[in-house]
VEXVEX-419018 format. One line per 5 residues: number of its first residue (from 1); their letters; for each residue y, z, x of N, C-alpha, C, O. Coordinates in pm, 1 decimal. Atoms other than C-alpha are relative to their C-alpha. Layout:
<pts>
NUM = A = Y/Z/X/Y/Z/X/Y/Z/X/Y/Z/X; ...
</pts>
This chain:
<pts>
1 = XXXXX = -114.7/2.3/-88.7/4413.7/2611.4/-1830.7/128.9/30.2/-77.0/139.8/-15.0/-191.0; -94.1/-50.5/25.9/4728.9/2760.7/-1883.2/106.5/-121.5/-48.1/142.0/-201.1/38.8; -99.1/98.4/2.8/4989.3/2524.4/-2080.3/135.1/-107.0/69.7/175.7/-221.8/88.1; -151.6/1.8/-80.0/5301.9/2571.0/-1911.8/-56.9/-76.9/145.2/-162.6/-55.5/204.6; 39.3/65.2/-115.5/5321.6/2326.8/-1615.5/44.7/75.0/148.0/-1.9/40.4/256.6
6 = XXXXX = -55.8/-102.8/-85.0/5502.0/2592.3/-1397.8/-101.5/74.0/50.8/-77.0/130.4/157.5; 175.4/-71.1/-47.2/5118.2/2752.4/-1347.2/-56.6/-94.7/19.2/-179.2/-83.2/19.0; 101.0/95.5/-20.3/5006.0/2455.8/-1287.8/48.2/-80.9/123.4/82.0/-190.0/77.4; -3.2/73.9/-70.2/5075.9/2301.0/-968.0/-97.1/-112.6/43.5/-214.1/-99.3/7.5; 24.1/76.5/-41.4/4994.0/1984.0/-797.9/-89.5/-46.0/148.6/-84.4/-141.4/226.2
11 = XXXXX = 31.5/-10.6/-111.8/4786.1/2082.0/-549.4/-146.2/12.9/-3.2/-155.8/135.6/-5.8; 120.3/88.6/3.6/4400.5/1962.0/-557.8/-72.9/74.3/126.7/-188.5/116.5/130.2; 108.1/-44.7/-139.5/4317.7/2085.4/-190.0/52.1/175.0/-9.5/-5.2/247.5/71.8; -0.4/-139.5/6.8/4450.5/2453.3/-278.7/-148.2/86.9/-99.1/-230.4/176.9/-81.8; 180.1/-16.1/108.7/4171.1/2435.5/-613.3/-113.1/12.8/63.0/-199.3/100.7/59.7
16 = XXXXX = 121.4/6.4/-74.9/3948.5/2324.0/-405.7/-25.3/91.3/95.4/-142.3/113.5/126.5; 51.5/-140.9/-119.5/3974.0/2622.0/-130.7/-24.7/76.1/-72.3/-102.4/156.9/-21.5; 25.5/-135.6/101.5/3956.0/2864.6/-438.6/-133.5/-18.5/-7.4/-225.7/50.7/35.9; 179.7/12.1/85.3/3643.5/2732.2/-591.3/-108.4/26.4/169.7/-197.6/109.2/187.9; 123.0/-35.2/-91.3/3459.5/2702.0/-245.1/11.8/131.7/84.8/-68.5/190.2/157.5
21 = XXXXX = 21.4/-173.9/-48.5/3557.7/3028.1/-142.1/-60.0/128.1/-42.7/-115.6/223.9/11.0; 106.7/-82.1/136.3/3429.4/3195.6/-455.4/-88.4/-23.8/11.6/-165.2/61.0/57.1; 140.6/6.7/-13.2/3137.4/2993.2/-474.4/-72.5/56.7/-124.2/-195.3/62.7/-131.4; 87.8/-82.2/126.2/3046.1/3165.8/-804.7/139.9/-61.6/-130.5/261.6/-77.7/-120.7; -76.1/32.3/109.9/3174.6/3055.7/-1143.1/-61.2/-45.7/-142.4/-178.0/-84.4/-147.8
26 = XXXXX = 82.1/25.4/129.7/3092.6/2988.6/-1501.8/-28.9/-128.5/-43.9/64.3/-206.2/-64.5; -10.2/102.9/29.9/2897.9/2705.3/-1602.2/-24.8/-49.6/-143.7/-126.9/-33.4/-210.5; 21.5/4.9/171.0/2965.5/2586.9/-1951.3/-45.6/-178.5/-30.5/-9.9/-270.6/42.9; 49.0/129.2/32.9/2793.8/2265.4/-2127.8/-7.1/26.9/-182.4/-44.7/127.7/-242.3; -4.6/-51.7/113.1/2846.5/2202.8/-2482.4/-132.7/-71.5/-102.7/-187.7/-179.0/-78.8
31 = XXXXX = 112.8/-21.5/97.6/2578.6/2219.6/-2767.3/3.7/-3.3/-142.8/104.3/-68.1/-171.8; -1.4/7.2/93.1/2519.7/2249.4/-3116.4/-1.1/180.0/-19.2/-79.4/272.3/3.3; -30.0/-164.9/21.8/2661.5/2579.1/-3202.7/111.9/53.7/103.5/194.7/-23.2/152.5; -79.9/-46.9/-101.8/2850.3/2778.6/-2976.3/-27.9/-113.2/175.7/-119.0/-192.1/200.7; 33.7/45.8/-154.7/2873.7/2648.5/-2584.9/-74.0/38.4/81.7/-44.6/157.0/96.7
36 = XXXXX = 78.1/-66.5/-36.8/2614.7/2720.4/-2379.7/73.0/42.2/157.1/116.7/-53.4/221.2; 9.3/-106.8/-117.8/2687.6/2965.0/-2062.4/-55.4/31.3/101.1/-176.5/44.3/83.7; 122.8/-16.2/-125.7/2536.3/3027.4/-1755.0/89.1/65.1/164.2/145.3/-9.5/244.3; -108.3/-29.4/-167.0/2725.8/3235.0/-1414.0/-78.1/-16.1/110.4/-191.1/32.6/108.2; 106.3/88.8/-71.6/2585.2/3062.7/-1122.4/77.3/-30.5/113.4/188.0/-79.9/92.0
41 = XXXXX = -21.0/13.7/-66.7/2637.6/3043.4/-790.7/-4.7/-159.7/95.3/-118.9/-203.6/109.2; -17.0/121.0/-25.0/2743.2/2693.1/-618.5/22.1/-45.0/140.0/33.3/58.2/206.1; 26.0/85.5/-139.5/2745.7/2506.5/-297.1/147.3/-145.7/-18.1/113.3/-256.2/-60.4; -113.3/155.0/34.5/3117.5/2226.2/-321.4/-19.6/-64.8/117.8/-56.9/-18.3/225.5; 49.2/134.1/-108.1/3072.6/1934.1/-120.4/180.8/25.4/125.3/293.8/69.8/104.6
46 = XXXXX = -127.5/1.7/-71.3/3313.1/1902.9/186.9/85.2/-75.9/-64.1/188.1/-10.4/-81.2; -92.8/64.1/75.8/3502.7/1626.9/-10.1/71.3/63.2/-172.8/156.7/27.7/-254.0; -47.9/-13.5/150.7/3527.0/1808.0/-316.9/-48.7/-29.3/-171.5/-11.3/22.0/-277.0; 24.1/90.3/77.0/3349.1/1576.3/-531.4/-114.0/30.9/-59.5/-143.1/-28.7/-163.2; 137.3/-69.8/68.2/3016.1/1770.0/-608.8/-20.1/116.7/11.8/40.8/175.0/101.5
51 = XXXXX = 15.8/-188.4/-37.8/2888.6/2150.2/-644.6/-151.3/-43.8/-34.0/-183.6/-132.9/-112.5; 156.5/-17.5/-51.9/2525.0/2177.2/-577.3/-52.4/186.0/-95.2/-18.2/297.2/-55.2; 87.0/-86.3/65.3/2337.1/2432.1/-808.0/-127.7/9.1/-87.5/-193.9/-73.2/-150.7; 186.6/14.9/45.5/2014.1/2575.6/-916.1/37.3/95.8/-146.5/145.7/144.2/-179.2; -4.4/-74.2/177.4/1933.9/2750.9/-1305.2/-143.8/25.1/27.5/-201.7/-35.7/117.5
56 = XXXXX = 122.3/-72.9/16.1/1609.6/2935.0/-1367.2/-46.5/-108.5/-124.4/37.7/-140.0/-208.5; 49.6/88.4/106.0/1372.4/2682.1/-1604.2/42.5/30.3/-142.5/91.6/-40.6/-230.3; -12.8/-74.5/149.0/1390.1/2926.9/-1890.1/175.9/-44.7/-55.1/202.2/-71.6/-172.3; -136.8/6.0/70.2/1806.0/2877.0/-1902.3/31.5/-90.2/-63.1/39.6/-199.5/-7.0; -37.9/67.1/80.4/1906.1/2732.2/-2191.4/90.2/-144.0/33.7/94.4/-245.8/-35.4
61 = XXXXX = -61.4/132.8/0.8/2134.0/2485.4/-2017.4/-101.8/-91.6/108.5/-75.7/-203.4/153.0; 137.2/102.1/-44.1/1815.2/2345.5/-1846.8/-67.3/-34.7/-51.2/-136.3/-125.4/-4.5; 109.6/30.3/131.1/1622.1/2315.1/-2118.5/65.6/-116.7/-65.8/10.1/-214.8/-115.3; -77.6/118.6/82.6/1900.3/2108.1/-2259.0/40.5/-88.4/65.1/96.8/-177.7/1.7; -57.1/135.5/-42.1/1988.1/1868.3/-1997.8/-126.7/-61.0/56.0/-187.7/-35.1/159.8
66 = XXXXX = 123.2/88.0/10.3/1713.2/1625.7/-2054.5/67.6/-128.2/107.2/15.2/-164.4/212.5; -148.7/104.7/-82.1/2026.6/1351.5/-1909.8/78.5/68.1/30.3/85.3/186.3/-3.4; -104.7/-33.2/-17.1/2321.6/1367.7/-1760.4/91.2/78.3/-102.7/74.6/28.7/-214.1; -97.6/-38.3/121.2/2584.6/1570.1/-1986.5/122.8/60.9/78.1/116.1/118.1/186.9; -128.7/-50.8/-53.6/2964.2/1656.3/-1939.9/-28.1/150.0/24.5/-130.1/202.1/-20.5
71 = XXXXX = 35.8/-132.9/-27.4/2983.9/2002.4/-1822.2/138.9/46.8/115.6/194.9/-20.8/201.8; -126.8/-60.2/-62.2/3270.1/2244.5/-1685.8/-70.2/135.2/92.1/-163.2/207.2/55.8; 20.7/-130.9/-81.1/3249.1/2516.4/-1396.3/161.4/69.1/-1.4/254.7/14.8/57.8; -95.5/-97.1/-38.0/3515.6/2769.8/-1412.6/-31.9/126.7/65.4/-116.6/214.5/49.2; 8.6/-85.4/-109.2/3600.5/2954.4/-1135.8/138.9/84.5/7.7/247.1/28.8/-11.2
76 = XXXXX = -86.9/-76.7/1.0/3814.3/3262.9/-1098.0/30.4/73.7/87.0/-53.1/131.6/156.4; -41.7/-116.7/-127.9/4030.2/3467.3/-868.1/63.1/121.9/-42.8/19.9/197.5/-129.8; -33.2/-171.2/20.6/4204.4/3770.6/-881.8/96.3/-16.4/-129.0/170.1/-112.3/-152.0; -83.1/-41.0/118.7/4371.9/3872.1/-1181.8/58.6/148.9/-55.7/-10.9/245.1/-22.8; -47.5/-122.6/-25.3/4584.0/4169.1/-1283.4/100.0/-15.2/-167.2/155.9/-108.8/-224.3
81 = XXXXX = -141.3/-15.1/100.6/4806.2/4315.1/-1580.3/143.0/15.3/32.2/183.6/57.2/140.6; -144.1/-3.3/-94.4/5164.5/4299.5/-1548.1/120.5/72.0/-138.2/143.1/17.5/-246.2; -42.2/-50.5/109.7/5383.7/4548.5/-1748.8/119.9/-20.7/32.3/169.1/-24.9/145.1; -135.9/81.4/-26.4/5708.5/4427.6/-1834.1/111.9/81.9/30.6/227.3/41.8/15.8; -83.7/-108.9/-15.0/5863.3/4776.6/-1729.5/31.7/-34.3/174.4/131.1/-7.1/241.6
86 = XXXXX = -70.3/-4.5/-155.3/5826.4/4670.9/-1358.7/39.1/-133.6/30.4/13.5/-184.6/139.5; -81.0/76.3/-52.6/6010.3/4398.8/-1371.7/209.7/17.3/30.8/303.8/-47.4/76.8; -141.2/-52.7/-50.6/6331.9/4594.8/-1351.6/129.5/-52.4/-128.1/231.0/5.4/-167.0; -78.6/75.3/180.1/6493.4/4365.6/-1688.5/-50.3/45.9/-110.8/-161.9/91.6/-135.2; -22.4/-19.2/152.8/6551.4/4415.6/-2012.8/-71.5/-111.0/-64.2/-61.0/-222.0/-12.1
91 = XXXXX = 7.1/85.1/135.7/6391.3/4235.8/-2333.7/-126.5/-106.2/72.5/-141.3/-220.2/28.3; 122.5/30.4/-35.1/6045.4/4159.0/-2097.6/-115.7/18.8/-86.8/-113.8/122.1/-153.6; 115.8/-66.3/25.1/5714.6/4167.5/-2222.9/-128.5/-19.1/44.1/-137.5/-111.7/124.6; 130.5/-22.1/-99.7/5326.4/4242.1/-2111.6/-42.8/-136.2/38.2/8.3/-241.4/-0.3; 78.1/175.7/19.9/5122.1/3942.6/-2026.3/-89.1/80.4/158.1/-90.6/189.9/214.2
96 = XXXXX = 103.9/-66.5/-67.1/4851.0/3922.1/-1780.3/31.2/-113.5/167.4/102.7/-201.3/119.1; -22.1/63.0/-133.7/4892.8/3719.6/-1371.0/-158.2/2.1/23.7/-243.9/88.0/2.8; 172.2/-8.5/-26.3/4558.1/3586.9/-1263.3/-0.2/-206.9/50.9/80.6/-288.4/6.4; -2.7/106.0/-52.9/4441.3/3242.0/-1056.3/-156.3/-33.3/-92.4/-243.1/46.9/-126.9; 149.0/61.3/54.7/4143.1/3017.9/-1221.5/20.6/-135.0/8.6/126.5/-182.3/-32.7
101 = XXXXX = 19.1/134.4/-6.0/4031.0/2656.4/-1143.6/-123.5/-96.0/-81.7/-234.7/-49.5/-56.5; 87.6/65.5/100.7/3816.7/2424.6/-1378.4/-46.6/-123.0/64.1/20.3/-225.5/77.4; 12.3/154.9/-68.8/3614.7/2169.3/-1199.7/-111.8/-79.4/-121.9/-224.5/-42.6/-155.1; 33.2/49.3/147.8/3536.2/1941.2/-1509.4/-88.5/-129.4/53.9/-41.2/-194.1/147.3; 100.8/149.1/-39.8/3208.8/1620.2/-1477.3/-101.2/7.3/-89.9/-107.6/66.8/-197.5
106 = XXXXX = 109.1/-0.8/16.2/2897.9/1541.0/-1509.5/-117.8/74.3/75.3/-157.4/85.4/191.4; 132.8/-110.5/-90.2/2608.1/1775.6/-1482.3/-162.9/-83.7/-30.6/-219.5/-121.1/-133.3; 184.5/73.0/-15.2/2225.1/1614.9/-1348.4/-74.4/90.8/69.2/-50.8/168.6/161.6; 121.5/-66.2/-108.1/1914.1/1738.3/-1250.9/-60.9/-96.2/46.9/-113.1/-197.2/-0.2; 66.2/109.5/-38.7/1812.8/1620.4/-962.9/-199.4/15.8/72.0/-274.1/98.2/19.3
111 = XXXXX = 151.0/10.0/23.5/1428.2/1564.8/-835.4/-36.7/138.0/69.3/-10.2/173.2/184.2; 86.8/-72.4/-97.4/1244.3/1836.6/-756.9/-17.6/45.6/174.1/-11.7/153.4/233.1; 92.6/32.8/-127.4/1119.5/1762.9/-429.2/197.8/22.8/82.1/196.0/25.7/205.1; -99.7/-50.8/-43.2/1519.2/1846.1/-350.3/21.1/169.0/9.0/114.5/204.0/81.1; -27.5/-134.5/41.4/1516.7/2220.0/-426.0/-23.5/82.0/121.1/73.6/147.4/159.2
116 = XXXXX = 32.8/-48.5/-133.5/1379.3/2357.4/-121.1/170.2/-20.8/106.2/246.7/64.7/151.0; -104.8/43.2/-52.0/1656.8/2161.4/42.8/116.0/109.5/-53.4/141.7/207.9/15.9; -112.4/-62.4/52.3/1936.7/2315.4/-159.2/-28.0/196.4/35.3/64.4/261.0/84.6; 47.2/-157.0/-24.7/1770.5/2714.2/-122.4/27.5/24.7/121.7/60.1/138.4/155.8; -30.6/-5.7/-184.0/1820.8/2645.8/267.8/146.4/18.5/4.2/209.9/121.7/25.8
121 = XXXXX = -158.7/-19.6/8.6/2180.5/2526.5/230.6/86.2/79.0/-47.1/198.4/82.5/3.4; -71.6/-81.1/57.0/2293.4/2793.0/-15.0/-15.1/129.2/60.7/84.3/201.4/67.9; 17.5/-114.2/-48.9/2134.7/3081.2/145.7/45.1/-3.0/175.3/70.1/91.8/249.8; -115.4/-5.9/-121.0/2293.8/2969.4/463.5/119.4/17.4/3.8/164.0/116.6/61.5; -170.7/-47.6/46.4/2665.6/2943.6/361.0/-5.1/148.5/-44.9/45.5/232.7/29.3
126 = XXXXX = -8.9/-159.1/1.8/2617.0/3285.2/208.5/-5.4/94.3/103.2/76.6/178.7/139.4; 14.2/-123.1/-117.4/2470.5/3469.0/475.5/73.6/-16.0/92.5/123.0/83.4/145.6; -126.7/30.5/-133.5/2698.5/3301.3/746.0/107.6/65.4/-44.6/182.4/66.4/53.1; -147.2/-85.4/71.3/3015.0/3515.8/529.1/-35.9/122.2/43.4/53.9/204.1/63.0; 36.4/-124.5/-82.6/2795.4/3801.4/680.4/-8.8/83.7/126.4/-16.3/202.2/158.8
131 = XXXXX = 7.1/-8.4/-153.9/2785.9/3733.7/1033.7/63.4/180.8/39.7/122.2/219.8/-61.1; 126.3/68.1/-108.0/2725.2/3941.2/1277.3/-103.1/47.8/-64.4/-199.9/43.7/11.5; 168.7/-49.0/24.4/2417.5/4093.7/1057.3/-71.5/-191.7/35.1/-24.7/-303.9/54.1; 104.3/96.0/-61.1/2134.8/3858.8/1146.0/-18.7/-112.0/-142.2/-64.1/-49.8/-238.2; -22.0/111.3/101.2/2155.8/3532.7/881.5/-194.2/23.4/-50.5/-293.7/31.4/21.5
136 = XXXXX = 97.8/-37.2/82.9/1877.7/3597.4/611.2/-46.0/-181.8/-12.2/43.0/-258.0/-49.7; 14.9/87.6/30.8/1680.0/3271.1/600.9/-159.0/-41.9/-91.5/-256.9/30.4/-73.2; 65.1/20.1/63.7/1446.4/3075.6/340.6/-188.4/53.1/17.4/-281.2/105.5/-44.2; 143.1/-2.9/-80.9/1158.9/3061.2/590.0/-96.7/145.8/21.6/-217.8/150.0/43.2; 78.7/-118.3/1.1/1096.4/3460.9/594.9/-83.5/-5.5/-108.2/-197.3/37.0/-88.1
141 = XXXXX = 127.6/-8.4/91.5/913.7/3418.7/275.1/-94.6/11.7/4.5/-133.3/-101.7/32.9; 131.4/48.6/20.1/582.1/3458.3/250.2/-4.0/-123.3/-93.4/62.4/-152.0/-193.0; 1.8/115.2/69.3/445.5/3137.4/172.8/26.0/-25.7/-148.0/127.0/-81.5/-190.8; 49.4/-34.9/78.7/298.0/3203.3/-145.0/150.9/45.9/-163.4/184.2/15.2/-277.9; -149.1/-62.2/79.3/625.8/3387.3/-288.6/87.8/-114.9/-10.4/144.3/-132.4/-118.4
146 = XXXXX = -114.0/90.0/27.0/855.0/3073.3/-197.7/-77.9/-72.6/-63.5/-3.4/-110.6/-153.9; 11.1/79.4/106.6/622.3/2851.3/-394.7/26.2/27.7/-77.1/110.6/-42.2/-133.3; -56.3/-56.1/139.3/647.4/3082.4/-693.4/92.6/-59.8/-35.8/100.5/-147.1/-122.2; -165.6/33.8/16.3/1028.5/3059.6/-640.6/26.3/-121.6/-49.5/81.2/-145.4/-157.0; -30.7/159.8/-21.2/1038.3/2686.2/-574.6/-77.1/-103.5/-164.5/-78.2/-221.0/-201.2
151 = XXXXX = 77.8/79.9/148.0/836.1/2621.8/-934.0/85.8/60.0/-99.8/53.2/18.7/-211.1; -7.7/-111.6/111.0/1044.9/2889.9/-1149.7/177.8/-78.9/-10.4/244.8/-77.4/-113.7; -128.3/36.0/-9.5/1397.9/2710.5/-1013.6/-8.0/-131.0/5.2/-107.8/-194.9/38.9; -4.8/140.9/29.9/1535.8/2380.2/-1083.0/178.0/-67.8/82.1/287.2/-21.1/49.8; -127.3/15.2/-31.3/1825.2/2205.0/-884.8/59.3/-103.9/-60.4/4.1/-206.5/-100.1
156 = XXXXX = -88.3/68.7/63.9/2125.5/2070.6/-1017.3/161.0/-50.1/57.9/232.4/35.5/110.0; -121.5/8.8/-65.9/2454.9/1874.5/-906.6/131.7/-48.0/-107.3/106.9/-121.5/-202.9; -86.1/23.1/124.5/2799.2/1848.1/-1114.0/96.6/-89.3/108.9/166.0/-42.2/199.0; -121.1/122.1/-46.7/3001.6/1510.4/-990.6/107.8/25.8/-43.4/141.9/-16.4/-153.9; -165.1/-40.8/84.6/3352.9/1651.2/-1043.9/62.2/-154.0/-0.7/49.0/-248.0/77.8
161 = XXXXX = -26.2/115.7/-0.2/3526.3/1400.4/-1186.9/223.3/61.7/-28.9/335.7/11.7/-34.9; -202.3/-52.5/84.6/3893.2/1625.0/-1306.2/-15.8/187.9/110.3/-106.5/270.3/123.0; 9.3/-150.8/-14.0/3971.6/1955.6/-1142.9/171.9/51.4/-2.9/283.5/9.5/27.5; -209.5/-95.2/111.4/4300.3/2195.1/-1303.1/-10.2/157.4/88.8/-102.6/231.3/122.9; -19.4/-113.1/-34.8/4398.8/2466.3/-1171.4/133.1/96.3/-32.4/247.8/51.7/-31.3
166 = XXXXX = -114.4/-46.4/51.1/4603.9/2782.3/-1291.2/5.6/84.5/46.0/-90.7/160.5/36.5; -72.4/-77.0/-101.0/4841.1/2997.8/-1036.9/120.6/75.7/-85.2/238.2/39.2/-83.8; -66.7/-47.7/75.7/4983.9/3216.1/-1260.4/42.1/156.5/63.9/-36.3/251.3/60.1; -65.8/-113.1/-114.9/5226.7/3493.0/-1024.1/142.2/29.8/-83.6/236.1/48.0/-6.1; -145.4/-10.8/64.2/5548.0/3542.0/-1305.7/107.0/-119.7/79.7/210.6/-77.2/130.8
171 = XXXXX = -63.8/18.3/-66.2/5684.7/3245.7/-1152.8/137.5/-54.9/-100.4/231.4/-123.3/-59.5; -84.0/-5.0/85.4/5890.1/3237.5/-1452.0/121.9/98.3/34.6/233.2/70.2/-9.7; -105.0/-139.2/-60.5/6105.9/3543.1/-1310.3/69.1/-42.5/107.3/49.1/-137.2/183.3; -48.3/53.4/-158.3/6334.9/3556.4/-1049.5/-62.1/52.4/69.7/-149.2/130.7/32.0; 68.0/-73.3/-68.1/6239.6/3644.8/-733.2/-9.7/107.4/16.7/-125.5/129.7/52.2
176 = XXXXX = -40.9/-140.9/34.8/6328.5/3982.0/-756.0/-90.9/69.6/-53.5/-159.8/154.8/2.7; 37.1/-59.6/101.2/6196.3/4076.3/-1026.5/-165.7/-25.9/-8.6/-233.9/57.4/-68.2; 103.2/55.3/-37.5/5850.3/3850.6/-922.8/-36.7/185.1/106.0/-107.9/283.4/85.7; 79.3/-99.1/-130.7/5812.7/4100.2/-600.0/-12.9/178.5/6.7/-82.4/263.4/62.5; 7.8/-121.3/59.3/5920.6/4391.3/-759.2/-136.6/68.0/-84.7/-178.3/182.2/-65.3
181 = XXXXX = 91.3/-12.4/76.7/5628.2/4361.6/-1029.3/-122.6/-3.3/122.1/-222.0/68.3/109.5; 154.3/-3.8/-56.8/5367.9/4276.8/-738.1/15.3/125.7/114.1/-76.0/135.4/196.1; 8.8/-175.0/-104.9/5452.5/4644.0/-514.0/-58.2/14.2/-145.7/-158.7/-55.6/-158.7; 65.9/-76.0/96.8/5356.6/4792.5/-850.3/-117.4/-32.3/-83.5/-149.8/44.4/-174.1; 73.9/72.6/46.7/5082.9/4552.1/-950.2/-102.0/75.8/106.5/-203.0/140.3/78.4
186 = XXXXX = 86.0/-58.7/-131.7/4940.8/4664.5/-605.8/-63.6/119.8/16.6/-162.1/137.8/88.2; 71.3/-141.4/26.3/4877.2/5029.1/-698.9/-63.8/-8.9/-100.1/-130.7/94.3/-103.1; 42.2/54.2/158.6/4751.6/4914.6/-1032.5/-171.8/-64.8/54.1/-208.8/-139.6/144.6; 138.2/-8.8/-6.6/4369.0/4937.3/-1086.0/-66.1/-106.8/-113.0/-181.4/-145.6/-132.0; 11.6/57.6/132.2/4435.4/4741.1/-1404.8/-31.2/-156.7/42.4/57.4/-242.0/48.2
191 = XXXXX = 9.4/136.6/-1.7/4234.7/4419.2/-1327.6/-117.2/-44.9/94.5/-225.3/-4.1/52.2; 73.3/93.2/-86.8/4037.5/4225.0/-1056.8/46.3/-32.8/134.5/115.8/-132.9/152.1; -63.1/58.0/-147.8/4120.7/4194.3/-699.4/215.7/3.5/-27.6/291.8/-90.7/-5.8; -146.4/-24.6/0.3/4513.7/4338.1/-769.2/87.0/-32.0/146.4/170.8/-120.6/163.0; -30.5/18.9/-93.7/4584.8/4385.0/-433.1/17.6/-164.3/31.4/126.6/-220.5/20.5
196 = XXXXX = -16.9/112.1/-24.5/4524.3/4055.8/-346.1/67.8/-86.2/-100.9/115.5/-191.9/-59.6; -94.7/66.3/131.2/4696.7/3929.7/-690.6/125.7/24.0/75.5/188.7/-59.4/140.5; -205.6/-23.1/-52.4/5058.5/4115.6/-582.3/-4.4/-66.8/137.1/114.8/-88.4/158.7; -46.9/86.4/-131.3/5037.8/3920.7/-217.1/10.2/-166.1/-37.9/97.4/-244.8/-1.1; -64.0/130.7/27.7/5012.9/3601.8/-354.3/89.7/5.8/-100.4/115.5/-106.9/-142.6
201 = XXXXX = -98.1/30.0/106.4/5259.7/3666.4/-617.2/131.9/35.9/121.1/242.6/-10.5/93.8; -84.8/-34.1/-123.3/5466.3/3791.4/-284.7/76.2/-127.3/70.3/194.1/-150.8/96.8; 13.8/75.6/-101.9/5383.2/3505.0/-91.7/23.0/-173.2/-104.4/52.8/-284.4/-60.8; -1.0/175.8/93.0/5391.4/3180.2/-367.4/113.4/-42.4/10.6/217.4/3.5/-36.5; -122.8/121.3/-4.5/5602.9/2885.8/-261.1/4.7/-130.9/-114.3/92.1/-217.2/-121.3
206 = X = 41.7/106.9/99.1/5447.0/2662.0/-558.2/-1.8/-132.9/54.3/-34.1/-228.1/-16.6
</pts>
């Protein structure tokens, strides 16, 4: 998370619409050696308070959580470069505008005999973002195939216990010079979901 408290607002139920809107984010757990890694799609509880996910047996951060262990999901939104020519001032320089939320806990695996359960719920929320195609559900499987599945995957839930979030739109600038940079951010290919970067840098009341 970004130092400066000026990217960092106070706002808990905005984090929380990011992350469950994404739904996808990185899950890191730490190890002996580097941190272990894993991008993984998630399920957040209506309260906020848990994300619901599965890992393939083989992934290293399943192999390693024998117990409970701390563990971070970062989740990211649009992000964009920002050159300090379109801010219209003098004695600017580059830097980068981009939203990301960190929902920080404890990560468990839970029993088995849950997993089925969770494959229903996740592949529902997804496909419902599809409507009107026809909602893709667990049950088309051939039998045979979802056991495979249901032996090869393992489910897992992370009890958020901290979640940060960083809204980073130049709100260091004046406004001016803020809305100026996001028209030209907006033609700008340089990044991740731009378009949608320069409207909330448009639109941010902090």
């Amino acid at each position: 998370m970004h130092p400066n408290p000026i990217y960092r607002p106070d706002d808990q139920a905005r984090n929380l619409a990011l992350a469950r809107e994404r739904a996808f984010g990185t899950l890191a757990v730490s190890a002996d050696g580097p941190p272990l890694l894993s991008h993984v799609p998630f399920l957040l509880s209506d309260d906020g308070t848990t994300a619901d996910l599965h890992l393939v047996r083989s992934n290293p951060i399943a192999r390693a959580l024998s117990e409970p262990r701390p563990a971070r999901l970062a989740v990211t939104g649009p992000d964009g470069y920002i050159s300090p020519d379109w801010y219209g001032m003098d004695h600017q320089v580059p830097t980068w505008n981009y939203v990301a939320v960190h929902l920080a806990g404890r990560l468990e695996r839970l029993p088995q005999d849950q997993m089925r359960d969770m494959l229903d719920r996740q592949s529902d929320a997804y496909e419902t973002r599809l409507l009107p195609k026809p909602v893709w559900r667990v049950d088309k499987m051939p039998a045979d195939a979802l056991d495979k599945l249901l032996r090869m995957i393992l489910p897992f839930r992370l009890h958020i216990e901290d979640v940060q979030g960083t809204w980073k739109f130049s709100q260091n600038k004046p406004e001016a010079a803020r809305t100026g940079a996001a028209d030209l951010l907006e033609r700008s290919e340089f990044g991740a979901g731009t378009a949608a970067l320069a409207a909330l840098m448009r639109d941010w009341q902090g």
